[in-house]
GUTORNU-374734 format. One record per residue (C-alpha): residue number from 1; residue in three letters; x, y, z. Coordinates in pm, whole numbers, padded with zeros to 5 digits. Layout:
+-----+-----+--------+--------+--------+
!   n ! res !      X !      Y !      Z !
+-----+-----+--------+--------+--------+
! NUM ! ALA !      X !      Y !      Z !
...
+-----+-----+--------+--------+--------+
***
This chain:
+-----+-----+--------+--------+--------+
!   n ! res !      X !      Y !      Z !
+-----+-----+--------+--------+--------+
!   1 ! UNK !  02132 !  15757 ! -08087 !
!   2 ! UNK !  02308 !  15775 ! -07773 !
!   3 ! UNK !  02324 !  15468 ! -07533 !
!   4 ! UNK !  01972 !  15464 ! -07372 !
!   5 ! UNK !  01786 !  15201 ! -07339 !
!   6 ! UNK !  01511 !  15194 ! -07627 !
!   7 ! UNK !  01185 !  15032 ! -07530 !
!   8 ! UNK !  00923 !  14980 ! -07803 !
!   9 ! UNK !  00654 !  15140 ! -07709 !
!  10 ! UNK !  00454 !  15205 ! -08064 !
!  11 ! UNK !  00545 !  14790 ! -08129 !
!  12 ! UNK !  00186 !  14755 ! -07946 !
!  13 ! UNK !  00016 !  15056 ! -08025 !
!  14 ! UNK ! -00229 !  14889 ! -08216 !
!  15 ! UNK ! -00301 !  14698 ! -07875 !
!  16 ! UNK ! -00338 !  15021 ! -07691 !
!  17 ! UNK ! -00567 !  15154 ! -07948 !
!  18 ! UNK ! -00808 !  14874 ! -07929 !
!  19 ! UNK ! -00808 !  14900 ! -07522 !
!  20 ! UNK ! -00875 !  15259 ! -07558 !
!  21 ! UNK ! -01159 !  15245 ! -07805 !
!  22 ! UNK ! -01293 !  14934 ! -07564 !
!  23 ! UNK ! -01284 !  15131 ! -07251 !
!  24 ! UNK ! -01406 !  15446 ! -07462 !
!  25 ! UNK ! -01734 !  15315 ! -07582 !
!  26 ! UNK ! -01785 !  15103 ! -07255 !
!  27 ! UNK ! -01736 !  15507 ! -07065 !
!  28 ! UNK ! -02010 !  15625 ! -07348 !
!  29 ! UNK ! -02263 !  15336 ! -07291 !
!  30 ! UNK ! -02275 !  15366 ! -06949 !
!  31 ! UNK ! -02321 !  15802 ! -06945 !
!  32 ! UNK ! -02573 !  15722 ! -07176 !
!  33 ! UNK ! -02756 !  15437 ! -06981 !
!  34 ! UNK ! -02664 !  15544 ! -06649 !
!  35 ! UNK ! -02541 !  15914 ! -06613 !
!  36 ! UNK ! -02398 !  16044 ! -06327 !
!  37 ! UNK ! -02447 !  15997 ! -05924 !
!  38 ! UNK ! -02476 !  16361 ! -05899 !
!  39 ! UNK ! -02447 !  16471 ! -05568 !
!  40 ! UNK ! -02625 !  16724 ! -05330 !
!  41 ! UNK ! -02346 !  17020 ! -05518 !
!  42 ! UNK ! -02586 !  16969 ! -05849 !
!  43 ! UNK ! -02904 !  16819 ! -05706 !
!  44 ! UNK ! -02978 !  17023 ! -05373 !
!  45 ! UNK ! -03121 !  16821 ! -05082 !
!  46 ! UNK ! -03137 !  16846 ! -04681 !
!  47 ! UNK ! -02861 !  16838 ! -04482 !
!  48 ! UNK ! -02886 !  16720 ! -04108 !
!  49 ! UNK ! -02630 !  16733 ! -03809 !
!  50 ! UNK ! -02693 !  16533 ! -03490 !
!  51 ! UNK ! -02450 !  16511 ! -03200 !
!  52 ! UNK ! -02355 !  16156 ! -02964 !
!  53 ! UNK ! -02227 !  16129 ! -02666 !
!  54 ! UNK ! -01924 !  15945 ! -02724 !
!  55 ! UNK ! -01751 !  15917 ! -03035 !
!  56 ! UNK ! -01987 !  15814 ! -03345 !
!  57 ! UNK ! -01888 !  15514 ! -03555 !
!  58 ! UNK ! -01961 !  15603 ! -03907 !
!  59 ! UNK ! -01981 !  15242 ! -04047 !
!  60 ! UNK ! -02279 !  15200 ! -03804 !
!  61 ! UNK ! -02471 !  15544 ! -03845 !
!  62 ! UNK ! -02489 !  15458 ! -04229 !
!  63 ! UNK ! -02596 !  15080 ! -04182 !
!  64 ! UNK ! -02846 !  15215 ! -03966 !
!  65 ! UNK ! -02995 !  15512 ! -04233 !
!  66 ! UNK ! -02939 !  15215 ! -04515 !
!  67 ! UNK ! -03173 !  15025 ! -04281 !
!  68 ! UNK ! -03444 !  15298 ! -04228 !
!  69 ! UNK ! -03439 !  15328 ! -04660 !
!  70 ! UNK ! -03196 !  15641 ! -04655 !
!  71 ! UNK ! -02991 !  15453 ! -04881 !
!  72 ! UNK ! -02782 !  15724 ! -05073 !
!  73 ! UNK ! -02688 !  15900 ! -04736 !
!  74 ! UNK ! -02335 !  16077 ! -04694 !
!  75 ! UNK ! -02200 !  16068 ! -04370 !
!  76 ! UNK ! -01923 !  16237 ! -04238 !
!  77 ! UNK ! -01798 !  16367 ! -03914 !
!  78 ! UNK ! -01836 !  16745 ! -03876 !
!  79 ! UNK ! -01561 !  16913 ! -03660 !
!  80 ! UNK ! -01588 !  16679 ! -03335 !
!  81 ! UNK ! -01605 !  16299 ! -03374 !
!  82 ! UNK ! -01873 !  16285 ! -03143 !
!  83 ! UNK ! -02067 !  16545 ! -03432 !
!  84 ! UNK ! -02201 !  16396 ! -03770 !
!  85 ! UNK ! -02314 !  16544 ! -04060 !
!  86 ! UNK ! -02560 !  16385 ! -04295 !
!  87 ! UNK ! -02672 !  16472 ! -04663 !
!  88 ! UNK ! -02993 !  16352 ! -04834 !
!  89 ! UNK ! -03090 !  16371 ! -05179 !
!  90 ! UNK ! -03486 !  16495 ! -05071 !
!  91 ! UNK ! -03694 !  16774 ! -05038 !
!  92 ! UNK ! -03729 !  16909 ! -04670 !
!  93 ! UNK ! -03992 !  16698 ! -04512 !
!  94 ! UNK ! -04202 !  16766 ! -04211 !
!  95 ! UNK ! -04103 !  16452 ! -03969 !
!  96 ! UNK ! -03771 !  16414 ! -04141 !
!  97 ! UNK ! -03567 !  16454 ! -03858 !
!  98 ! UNK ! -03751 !  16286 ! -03633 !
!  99 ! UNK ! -03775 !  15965 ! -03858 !
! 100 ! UNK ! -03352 !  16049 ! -03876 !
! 101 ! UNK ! -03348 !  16034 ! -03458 !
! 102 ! UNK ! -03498 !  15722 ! -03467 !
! 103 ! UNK ! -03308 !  15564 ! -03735 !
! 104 ! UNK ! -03000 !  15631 ! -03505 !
! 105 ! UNK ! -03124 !  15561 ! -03182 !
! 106 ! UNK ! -03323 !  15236 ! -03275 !
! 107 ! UNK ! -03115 !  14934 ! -03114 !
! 108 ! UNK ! -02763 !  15151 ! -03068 !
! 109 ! UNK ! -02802 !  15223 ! -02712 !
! 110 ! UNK ! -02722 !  15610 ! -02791 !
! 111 ! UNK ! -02874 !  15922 ! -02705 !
! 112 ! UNK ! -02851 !  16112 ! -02995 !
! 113 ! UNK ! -02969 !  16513 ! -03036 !
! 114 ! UNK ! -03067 !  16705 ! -03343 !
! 115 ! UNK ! -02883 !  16995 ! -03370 !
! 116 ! UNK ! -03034 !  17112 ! -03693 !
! 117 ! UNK ! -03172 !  17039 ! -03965 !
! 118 ! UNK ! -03159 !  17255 ! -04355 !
! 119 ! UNK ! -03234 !  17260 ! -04691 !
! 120 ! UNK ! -02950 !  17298 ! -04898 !
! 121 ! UNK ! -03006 !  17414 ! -05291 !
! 122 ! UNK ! -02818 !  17292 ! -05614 !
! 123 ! UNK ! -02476 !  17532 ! -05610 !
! 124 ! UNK ! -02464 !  17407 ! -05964 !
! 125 ! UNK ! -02795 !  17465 ! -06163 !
! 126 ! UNK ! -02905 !  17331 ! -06498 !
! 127 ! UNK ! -02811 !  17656 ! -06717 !
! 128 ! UNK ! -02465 !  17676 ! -06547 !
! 129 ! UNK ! -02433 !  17260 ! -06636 !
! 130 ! UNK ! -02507 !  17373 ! -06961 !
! 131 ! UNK ! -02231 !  17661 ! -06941 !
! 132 ! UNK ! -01972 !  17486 ! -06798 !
! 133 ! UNK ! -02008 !  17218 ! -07119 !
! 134 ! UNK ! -01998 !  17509 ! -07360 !
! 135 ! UNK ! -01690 !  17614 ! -07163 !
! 136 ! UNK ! -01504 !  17306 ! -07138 !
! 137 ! UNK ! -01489 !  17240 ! -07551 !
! 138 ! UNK ! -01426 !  17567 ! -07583 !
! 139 ! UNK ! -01099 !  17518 ! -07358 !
! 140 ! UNK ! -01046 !  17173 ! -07567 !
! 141 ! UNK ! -01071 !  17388 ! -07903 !
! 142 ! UNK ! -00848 !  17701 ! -07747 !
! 143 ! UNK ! -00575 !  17419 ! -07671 !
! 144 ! UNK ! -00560 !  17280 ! -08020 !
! 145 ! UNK ! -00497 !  17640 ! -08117 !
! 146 ! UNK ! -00233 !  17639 ! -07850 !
! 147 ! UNK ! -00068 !  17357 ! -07940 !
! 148 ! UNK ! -00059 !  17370 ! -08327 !
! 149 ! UNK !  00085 !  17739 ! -08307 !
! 150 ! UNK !  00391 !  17559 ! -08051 !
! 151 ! UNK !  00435 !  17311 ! -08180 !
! 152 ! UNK !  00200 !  17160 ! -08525 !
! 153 ! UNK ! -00156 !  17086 ! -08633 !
! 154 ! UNK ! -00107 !  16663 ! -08580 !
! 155 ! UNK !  00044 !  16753 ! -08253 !
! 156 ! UNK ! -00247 !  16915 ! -08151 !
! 157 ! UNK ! -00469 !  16675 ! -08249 !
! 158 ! UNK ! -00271 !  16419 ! -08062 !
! 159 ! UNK ! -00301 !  16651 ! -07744 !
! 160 ! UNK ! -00710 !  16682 ! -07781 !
! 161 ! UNK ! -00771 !  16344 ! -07844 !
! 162 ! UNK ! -00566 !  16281 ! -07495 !
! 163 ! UNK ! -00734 !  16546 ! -07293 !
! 164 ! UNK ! -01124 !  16379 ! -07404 !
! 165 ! UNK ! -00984 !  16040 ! -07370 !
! 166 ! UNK ! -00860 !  16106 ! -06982 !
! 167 ! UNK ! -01206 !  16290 ! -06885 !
! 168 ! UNK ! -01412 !  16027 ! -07046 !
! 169 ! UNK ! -01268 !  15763 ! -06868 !
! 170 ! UNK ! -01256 !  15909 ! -06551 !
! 171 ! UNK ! -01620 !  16029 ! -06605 !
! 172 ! UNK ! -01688 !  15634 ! -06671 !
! 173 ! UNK ! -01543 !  15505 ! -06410 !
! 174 ! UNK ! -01772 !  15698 ! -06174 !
! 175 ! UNK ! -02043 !  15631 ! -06374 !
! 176 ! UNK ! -02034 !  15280 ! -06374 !
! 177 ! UNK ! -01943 !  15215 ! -06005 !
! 178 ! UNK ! -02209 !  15458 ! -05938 !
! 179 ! UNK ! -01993 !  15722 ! -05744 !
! 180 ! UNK ! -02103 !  16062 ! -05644 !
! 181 ! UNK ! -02043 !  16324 ! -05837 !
! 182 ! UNK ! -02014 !  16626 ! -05694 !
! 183 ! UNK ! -01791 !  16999 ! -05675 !
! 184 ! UNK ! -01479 !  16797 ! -05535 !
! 185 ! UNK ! -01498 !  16549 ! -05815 !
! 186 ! UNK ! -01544 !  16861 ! -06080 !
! 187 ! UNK ! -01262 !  17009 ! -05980 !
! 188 ! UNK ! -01053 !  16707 ! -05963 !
! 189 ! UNK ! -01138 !  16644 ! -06368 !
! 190 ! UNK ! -01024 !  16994 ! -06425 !
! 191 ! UNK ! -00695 !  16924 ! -06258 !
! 192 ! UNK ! -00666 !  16601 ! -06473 !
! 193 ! UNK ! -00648 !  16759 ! -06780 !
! 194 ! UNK ! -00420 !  17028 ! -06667 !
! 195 ! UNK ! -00214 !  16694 ! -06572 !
! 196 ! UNK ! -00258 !  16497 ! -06874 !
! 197 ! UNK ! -00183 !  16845 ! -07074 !
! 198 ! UNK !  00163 !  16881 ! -06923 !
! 199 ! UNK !  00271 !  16535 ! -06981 !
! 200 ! UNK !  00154 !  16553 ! -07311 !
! 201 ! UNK !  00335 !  16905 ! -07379 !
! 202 ! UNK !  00637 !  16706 ! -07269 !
! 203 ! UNK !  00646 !  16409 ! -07452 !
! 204 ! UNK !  00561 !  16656 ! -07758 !
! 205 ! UNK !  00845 !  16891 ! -07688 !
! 206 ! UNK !  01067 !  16630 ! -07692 !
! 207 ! UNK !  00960 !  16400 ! -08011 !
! 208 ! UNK !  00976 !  16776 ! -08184 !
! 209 ! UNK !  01292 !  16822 ! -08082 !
! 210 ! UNK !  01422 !  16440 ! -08194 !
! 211 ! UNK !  01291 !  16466 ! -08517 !
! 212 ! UNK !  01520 !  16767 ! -08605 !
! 213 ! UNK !  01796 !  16595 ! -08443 !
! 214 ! UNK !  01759 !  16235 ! -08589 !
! 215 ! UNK !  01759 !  16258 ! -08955 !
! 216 ! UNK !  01797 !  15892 ! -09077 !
! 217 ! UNK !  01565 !  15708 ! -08803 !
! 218 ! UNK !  01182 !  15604 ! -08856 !
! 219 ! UNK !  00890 !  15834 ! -08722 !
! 220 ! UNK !  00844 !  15511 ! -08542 !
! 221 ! UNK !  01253 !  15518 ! -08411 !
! 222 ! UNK !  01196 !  15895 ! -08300 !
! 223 ! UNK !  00906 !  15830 ! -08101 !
! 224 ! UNK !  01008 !  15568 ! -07926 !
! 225 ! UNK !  01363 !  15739 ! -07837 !
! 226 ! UNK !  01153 !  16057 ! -07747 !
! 227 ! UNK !  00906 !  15858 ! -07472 !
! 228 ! UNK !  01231 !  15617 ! -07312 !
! 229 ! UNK !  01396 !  15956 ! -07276 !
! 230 ! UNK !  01052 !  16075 ! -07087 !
! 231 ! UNK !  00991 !  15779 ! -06918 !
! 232 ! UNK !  01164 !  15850 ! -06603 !
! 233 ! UNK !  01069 !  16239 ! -06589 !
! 234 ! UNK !  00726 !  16063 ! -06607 !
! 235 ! UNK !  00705 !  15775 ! -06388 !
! 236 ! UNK !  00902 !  16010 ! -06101 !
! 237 ! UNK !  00619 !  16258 ! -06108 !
! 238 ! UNK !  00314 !  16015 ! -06206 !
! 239 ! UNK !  00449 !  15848 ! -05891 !
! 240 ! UNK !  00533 !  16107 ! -05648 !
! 241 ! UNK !  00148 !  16277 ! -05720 !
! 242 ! UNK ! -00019 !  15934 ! -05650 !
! 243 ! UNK !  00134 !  15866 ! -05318 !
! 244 ! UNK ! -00028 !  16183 ! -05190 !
! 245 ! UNK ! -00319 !  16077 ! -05378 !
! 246 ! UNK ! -00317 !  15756 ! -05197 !
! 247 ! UNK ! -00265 !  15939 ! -04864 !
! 248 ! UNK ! -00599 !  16156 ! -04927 !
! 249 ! UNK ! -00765 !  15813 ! -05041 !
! 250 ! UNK ! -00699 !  15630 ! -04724 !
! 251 ! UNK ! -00669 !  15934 ! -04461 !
! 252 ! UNK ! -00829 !  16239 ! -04607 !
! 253 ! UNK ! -01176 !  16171 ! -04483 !
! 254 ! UNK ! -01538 !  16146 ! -04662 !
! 255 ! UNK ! -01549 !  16496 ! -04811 !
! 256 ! UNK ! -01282 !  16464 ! -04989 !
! 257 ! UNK ! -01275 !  16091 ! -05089 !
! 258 ! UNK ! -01411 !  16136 ! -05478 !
! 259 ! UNK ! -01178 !  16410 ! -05554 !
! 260 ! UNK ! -00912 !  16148 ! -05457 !
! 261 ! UNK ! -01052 !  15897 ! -05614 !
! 262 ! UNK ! -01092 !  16096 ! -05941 !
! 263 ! UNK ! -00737 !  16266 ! -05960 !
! 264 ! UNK ! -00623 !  15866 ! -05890 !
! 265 ! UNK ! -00773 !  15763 ! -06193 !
! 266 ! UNK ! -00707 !  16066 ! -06385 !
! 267 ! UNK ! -00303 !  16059 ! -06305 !
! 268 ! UNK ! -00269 !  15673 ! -06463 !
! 269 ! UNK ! -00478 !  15727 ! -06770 !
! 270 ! UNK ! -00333 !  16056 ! -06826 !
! 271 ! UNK !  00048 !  15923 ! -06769 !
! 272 ! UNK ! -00098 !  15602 ! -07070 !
! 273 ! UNK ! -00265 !  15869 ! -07274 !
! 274 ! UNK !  00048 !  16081 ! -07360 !
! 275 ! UNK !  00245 !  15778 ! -07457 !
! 276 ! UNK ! -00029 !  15564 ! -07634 !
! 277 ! UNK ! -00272 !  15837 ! -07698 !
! 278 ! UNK ! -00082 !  16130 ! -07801 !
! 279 ! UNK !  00204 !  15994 ! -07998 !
! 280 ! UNK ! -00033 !  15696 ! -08109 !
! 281 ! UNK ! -00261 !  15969 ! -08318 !
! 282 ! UNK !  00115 !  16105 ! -08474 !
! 283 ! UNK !  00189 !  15787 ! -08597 !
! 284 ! UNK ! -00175 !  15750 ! -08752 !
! 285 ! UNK ! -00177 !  16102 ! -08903 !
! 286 ! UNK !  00158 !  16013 ! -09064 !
! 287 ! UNK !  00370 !  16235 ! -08868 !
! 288 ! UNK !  00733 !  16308 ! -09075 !
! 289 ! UNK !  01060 !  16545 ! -09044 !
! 290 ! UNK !  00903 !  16752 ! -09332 !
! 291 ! UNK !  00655 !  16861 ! -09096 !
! 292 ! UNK !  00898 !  16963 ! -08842 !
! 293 ! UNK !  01188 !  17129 ! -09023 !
! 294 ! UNK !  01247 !  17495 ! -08958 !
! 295 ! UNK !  01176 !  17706 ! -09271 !
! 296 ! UNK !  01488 !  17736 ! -09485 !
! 297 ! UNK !  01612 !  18146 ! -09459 !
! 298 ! UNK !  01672 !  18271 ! -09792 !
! 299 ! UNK !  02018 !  18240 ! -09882 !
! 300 ! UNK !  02089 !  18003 ! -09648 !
! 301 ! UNK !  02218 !  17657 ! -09715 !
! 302 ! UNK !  01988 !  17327 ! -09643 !
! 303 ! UNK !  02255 !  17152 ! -09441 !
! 304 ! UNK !  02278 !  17488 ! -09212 !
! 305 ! UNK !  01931 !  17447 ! -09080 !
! 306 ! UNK !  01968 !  17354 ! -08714 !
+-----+-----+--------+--------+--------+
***
């Protein structure tokens, strides 16, 4: 091996594999108990803008709904700050806007007008929920294809047992703080297993590639040599993608504030999923250099295999 530092990463594997099952099965308990916050994308509901006459503080327009029992309100400011937008998860209601008005007015000192007032319906219906499910472990089962044909079977394994361990967490994370769920948020899971596939393909690529180099080491020795030679590839880009994470987190505004929160989550488990995930389910399934060798060309001598 050549002078890098070695850390052991597999020495607590069997650590890792007991926080993942924990965090796993608390995820599943509370989908099954709780579900999602699905928002106004998947639910439909009425959507109401009213305009102020100076600058409208947020904080205070939803303590004020809260007060009035509008309690799962979303409030953000639509193109002007002195112009907010509010979604509720209800039917159109005769009265509704007028119980709004005074909800906003009542001890703020504001005039505030109704500009209009709409019923929006699901974008997302039940049949294409049910779709998009079918879809999604039809992707999962298209990338274990993908991945056994590159690289082998326990590899892709590895690499499917990743991808559902990233989406349920991040899927039980919003579940259990009770987070909407909505079109942003969808798209943001979508993205994290794109991430967590890429830093899996690496990490893979490059314990393949070890193994036929490295003759006399451990499985155990090559993986560890293969994920301290990733690390910093990995930390540079886990990091660089969170920082403008953090940015949309803090300064991206409202609408955009689960997909942040989503892709935030998704980056970390999906950077601890390819090194005690992935290579974790190698080391389980027994992973060796017979599996890896290149087939021997007849004629050829066994010590001229690359």
């Amino acid at each position: 091996m050549s002078d890098l530092k070695i850390i052991n990463f597999m020495g607590q594997r069997k650590i890792a594999a007991a926080l993942s099952v924990l965090l796993l099965l608390g995820s599943i308990v509370s989908l099954t108990m709780n579900g999602l916050q699905f928002g106004l994308d998947f639910t439909g509901g009425t959507q109401i803008e009213v305009g102020y006459e100076q600058p409208a503080n947020l904080e205070q327009v939803r303590s004020q709904l809260q007060a009035a029992g509008f309690e799962s309100a979303v409030v953000v400011h639509f193109g002007a700050e002195t112009d907010v937008l509010i979604r509720l998860q209800r039917g159109f209601e005769a009265g509704l806007g007028d119980e709004i008005l005074a909800a906003l007015q009542r001890d703020s000192g504001h005039t505030v007008d109704l500009r209009r007032i709409e019923f929006v319906g699901p974008q997302v219906g039940e049949e294409l929920r049910d779709d998009g499910g079918i879809g999604m472990l039809f992707a999962l089962v298209v990338v274990m294809v993908y991945v056994a044909m590159r690289f082998q079977f326990k590899f892709s394994v590895g690499a499917v047992a990743a991808l559902i361990h990233d989406v349920l967490l991040v899927l039980g994370v919003f579940s259990v703080l009770k987070l909407d769920f909505d079109l942003t948020v969808l798209a943001a899971v979508l993205a994290v297993i794109g991430y967590s596939l890429n830093d899996t393909i690496v990490v893979s690529d490059r314990i393949r590639e070890n193994f036929r180099k490295l003759r006399t080491e451990t499985p155990l020795e090559v993986i560890n040599f293969s994920l301290s030679q990733t690390l910093g590839r990995t930390l540079i880009t886990s990091l660089t993608t969170i920082l403008v994470l953090l940015a949309l987190f803090f300064f991206g505004g409202e609408m955009i504030h689960g997909f942040a929160t989503a892709l935030l989550i998704g980056v970390l488990v999906g950077t601890y999923s390819s090194i005690y995930v992935a290579s974790n389910v190698l080391l389980t399934m027994n992973i060796s250099k017979e599996d890896l060798m290149l087939p021997v060309k007849e004629g050829a001598e066994v010590d001229d295999v690359p």
